[in-house]
N, C-alpha and C positions, 0 to 999 in steps of 0.2 A: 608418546614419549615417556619410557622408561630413563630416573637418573640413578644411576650405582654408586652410591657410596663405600669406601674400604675396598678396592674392586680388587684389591693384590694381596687381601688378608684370604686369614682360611676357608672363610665362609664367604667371600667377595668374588671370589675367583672362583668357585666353582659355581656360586648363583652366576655369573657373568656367561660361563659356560652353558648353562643350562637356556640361560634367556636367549644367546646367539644361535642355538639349536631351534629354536621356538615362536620367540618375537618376530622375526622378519616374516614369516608365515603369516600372521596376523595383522600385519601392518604398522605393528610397531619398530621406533626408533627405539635405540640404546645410546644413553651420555652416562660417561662415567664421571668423577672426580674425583685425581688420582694426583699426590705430589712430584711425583717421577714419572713419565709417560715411559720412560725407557723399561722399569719395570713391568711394563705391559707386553707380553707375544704381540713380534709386530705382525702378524697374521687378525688379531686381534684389532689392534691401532687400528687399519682398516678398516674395519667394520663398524667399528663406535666413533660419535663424538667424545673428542676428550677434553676437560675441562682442567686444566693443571693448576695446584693449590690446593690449601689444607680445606675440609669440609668444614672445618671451625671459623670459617675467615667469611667474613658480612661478605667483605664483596667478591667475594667465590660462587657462593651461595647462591647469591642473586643472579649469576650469571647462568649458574648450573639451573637453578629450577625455571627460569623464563619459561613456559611453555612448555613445561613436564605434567603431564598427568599422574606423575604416580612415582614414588621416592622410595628407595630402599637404603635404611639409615641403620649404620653401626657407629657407634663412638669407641675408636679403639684410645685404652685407658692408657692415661697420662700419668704416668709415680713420679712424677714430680711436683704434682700437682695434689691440693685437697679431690677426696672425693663428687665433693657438690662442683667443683670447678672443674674439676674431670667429665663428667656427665653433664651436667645442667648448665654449667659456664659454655663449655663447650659448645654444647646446643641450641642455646636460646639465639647466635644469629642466626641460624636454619628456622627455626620455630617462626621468626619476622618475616623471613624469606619464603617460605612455606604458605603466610598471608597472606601476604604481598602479592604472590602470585597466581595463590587461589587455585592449589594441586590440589587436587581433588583423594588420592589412596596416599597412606605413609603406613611402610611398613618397617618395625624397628626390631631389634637384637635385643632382649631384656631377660629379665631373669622370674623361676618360680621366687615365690614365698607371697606375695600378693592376697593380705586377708588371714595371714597365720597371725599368731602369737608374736614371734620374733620379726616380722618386718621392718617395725623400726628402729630395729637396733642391727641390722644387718651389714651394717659398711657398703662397702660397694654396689652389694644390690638394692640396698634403700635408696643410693644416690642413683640408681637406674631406673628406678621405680617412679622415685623423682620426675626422672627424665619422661617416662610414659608423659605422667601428667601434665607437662610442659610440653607436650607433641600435640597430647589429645586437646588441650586449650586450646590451639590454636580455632579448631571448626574442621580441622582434614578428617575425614573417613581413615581412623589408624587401625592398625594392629600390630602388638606388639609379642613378639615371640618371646613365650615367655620358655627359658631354657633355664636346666640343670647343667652341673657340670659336663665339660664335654671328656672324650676318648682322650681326644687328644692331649689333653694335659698329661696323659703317661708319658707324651713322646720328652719331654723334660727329664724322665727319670732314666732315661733307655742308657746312657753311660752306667747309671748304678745298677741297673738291673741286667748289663751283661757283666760287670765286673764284680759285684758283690753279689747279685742274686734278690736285689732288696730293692723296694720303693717303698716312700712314704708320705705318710699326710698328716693330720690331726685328730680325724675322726676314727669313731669306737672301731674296733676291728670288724664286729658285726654287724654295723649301723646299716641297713640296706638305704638304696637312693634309687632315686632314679639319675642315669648317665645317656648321653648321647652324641652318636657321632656329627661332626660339623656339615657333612654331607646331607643328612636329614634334616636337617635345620634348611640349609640352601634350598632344598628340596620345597618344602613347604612355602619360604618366603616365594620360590616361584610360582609357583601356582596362585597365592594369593597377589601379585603384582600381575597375574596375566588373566585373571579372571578380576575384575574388580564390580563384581554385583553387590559385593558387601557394602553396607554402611555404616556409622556409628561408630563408638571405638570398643574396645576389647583386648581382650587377652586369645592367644591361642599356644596353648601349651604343646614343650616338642618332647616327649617322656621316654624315646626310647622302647624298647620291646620289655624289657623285663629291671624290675629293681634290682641293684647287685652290692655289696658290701666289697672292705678291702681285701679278704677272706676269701669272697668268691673270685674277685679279679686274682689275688693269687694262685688258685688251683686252675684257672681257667690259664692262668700264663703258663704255669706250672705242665702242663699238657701238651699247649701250646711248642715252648720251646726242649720241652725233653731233659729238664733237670730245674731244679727245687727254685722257686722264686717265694721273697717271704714279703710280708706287710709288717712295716715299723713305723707304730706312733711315734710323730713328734709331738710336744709340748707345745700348748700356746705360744708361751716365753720362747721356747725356742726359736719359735717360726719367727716372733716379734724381731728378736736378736740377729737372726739371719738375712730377712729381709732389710733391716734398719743399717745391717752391715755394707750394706749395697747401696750407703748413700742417697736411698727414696728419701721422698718428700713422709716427713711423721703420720702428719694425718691420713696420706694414702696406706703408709703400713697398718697403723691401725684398722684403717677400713677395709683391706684384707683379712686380718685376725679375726674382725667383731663379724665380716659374712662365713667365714672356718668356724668361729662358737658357731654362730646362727644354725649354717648348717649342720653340724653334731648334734642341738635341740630341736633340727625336723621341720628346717626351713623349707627343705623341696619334698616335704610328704603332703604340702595341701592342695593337691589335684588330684583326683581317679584317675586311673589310666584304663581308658577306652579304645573302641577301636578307632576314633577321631583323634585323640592325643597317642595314642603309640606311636612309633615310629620303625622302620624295618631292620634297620643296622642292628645286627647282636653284636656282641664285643669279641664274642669268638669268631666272627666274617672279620671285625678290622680289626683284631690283633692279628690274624693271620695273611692279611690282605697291606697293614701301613706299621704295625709294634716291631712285629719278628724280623722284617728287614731294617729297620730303623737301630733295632739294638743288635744284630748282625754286625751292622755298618761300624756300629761306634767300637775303635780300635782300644784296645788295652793300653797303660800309660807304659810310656817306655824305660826300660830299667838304668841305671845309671852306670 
């Protein structure tokens, strides 16, 4: 018994794909817990047990893992919320539940920076790093994907980058990183939930094919769509101000900003990238495969 947490996020839904192709060959089950069942393909419903209710909730949890061997865990972030209460609040009824029940593999969504300089001043990803530690206490067999920023965060910018030509971030122009798609993330956590020989806990880093800057994403968009896409820093403050505009919780805004510093001083440079952490996705497969139709799609504002 495989349980799917987040199964209708980015990375939920396609690992949920990948296990339904796979699992039942093996003789695995699938339970998901999911707040909306109706958000599910009812092609889908069929297939899975479905446990409805928040994965944050004791007695969700408890129901979801009865009899799971093996947990695939994301905590998608709460802005309304502090960071430690986002991640670690969050999770520690799972982590009970997880004992209680005596699952044997956890496999979780987390982030590099793990052992740099900057971890614990990182925001968000120190509160997820957090959340490692509070998984792997418990005695499960974890691993935690440790991920860089994804693709998909462009898809955010794709009004401004068909109508201005512009996307932006925080970081040096030239700062290379490593980036990756949410697909190769999914990718990995399957195999590691359908193979579970591993023991002990860990990190397993998801790095992507090649590090790239905002510079490179530029020209590569630039090619991409057939006329000039630029990279524009925003300011700390800026970001601070804009997010804080939106009515977040303070201390979540913050712990966005301080993981943005973090990573501009080289939070996701302390991994190698081998042929065990690479990952296949280039950026120029999924700008051209989920960016170019996404900023296609998004319509110009209408004139008055």
């Amino acid at each position: 018994m495989i349980v799917i947490t987040a199964p209708t996020g980015n990375i939920g839904r396609r690992l949920l794909s990948l296990l339904l192709e796979s699992a039942p060959a093996r003789g695995e089950e699938l339970r998901v817990v999911v707040r909306d069942p109706a958000r599910l393909p009812g092609p889908v419903r069929e297939r899975v047990e479905v446990v409805t209710g928040s994965h944050g909730d004791a007695e969700v949890v408890d129901r979801a893992f009865e009899g799971a061997d093996a947990v695939f865990w994301l905590v998608p972030p709460d802005a309304s919320l502090t960071p430690a209460d986002a991640y670690c609040g969050f999770t520690r009824p799972a982590a009970k539940a997880l004992a209680a029940h005596g699952v044997g593999h956890v496999v979780g969504v987390s982030a590099l920076g793990r052992g740099t300089p900057v971890a614990g001043r990182a925001g968000l990803v120190t509160a997820s790093l957090d959340m490692d530690d509070l998984i792997a206490g418990t005695g499960v067999a974890y691993r935690a994907l440790a991920c860089p920023s994804f693709f998909e965060n462009l898809l955010e910018e794709a009004g401004s980058i068909r109508q201005k030509g512009v996307f932006t971030d925080v970081v040096a122009a030239d700062r290379r990183a490593p980036l990756v798609a949410v697909a190769d993330i999914a990718a990995v956590a399957a195999r590691l939930l359908l193979d579970r020989s591993w023991t002990g806990t860990g990190s397993v880093p998801v790095l992507g094919p090649r590090d790239l800057s905002p510079n490179d994403l530029a020209r590569i968009m630039t090619e991409q769509f057939g006329r000039p896409v630029r990279y524009e820093r925003q300011s700390l403050d800026d970001l601070h101000a804009t997010l804080a505009g939106y009515g977040l919780n303070e201390a979540f805004v913050q712990g966005v900003v301080d993981m943005k510093r973090a990573k501009d001083d080289g939070l996701d440079a302390g991994v190698t990238r081998t042929p065990d952490t690479a990952s296949p996705t280039t950026f120029e497969q999924w700008c051209a495969r989920t960016l170019k139709p996404a900023v296609l799609a998004c319509r110009l504002p209408a004139h008055p």
